[in-house]
C-alpha positions in Angstrom: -9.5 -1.7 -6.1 -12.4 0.0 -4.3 -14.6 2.2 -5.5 -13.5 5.4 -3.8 -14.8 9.1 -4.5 -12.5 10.1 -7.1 -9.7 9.2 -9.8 -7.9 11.4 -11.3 -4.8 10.4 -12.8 -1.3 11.8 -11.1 2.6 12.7 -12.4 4.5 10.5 -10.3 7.5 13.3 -8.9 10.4 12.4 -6.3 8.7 15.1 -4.3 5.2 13.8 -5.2 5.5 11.0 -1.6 8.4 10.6 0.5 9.1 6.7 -0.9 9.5 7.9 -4.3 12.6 10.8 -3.8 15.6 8.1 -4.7 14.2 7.2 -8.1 15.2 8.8 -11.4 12.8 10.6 -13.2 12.2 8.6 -16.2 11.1 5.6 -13.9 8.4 8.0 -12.7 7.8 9.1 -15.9 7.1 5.4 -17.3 5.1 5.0 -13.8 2.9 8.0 -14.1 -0.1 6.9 -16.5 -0.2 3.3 -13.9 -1.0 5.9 -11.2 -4.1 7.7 -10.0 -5.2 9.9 -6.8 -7.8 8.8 -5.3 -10.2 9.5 -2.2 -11.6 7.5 0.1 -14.4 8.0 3.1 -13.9 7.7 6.4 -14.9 3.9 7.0 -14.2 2.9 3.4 -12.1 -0.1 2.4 -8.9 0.7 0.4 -8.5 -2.9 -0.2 -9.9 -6.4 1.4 -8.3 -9.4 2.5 -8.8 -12.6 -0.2 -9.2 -9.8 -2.8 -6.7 -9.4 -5.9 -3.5 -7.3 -4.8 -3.5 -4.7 -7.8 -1.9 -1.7 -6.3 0.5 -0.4 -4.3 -0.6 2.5 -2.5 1.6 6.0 -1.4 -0.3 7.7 1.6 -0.6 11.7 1.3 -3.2 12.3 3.3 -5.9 10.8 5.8 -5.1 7.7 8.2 -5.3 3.8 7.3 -6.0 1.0 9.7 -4.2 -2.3 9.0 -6.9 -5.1 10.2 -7.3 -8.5 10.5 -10.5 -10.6 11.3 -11.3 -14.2 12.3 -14.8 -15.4 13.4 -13.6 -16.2 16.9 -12.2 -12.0 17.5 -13.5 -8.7 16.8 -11.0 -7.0 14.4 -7.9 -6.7 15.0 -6.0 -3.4 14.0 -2.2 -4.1 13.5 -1.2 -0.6 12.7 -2.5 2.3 11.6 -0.6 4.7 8.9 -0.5 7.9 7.8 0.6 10.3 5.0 4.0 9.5 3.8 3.7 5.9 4.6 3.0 3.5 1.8 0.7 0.0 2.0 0.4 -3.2 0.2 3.1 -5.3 -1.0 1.0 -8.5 -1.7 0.9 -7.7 -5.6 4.9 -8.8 -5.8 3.7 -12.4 -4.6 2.6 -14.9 -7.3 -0.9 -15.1 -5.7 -1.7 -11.6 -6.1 -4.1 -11.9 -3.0 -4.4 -9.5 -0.1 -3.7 -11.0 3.4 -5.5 -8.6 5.3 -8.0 -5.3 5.3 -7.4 -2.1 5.4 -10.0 0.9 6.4 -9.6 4.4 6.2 -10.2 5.8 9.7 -10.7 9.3 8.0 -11.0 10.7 4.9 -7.7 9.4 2.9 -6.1 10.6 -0.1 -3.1 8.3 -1.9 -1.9 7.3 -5.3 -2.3 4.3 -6.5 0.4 2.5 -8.5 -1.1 -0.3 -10.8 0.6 -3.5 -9.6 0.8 -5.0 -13.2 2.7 -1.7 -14.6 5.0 -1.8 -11.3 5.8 -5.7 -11.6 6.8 -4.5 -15.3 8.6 -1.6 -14.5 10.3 -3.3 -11.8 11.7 -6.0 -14.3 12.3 -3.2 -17.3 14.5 -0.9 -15.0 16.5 -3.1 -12.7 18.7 -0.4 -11.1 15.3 1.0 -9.8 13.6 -2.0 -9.4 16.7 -3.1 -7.2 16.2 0.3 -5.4 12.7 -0.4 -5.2 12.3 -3.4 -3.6 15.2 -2.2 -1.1 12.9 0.5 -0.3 9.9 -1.4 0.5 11.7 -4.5 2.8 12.5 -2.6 5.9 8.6 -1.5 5.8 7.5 -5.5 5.1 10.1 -6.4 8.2 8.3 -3.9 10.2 4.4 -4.9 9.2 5.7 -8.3 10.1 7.0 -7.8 13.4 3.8 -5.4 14.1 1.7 -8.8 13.2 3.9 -10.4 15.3 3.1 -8.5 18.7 -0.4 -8.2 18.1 -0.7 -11.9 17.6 1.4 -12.5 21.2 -0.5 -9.9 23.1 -3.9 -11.8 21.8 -2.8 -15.0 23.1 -1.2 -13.4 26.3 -4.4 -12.3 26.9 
């Protein structure tokens, strides 16, 4: 994970980020000591394309760009979030690897789940871990269809 500003670690609540609100409290509970709020600059890297996927991030605060680069392009941004969206889903695939970057365009604040403790979790509670992954398909769908139309509008153009 980057090095941002601060860490301090966070009790996961349904009310503590908008994904979280259909899960029972004691899968919270067991997520809570994997979790930590963190800060990051304006300009600074939540995570890196190529680099291990080891969290799963809940936006409360701040805005995210979702960015790809290639020697032949500037960066591209795919989409930008905000707080009460979520990012990164590449820690449930056996490579554990990122597949793109993404930059705080401001001053961001999210917790960060620890993928290792939510790959665990996910296995030791499967009615949550079913809800879970439920949860977070429409928003890969999504991502993946953003991708999409940036990638036709580059070679459109």
């Amino acid at each position: 994970m980057s090095a941002a500003r601060s860490s301090r670690p966070h009790a996961l609540a349904p009310s503590s980020h908008p994904f979280l609100r259909d899960f029972d409290p004691p899968f919270l509970h067991g997520l809570a000591p994997a979790s930590q709020e963190r800060t990051f600059a304006a300009d600074e890297y939540l995570l890196r394309d190529g680099g291990e996927a080891d969290g799963f991030y809940l936006l409360l605060h701040g805005k995210v760009a979702l960015e790809i680069a290639t020697p032949e392009r500037p960066r591209l941004t795919i989409q930008t979030l905000g707080p009460g969206e979520v990012l990164g889903w590449s820690w449930l695939l056996p490579s554990h690897r990122w597949h793109l970057d993404a930059r705080a365009v401001k001053e961001t604040r999210a917790i960060v789940l620890e993928a290792a403790a939510l790959r665990h979790a996910i296995d030791a509670h499967p009615r949550d871990g079913v809800r879970f992954l439920t949860a977070l398909l429409p928003i890969i769908g999504q991502r993946l269809a953003n991708t999409r139309i940036q990638l036709l509008d580059i070679h459109r153009g």
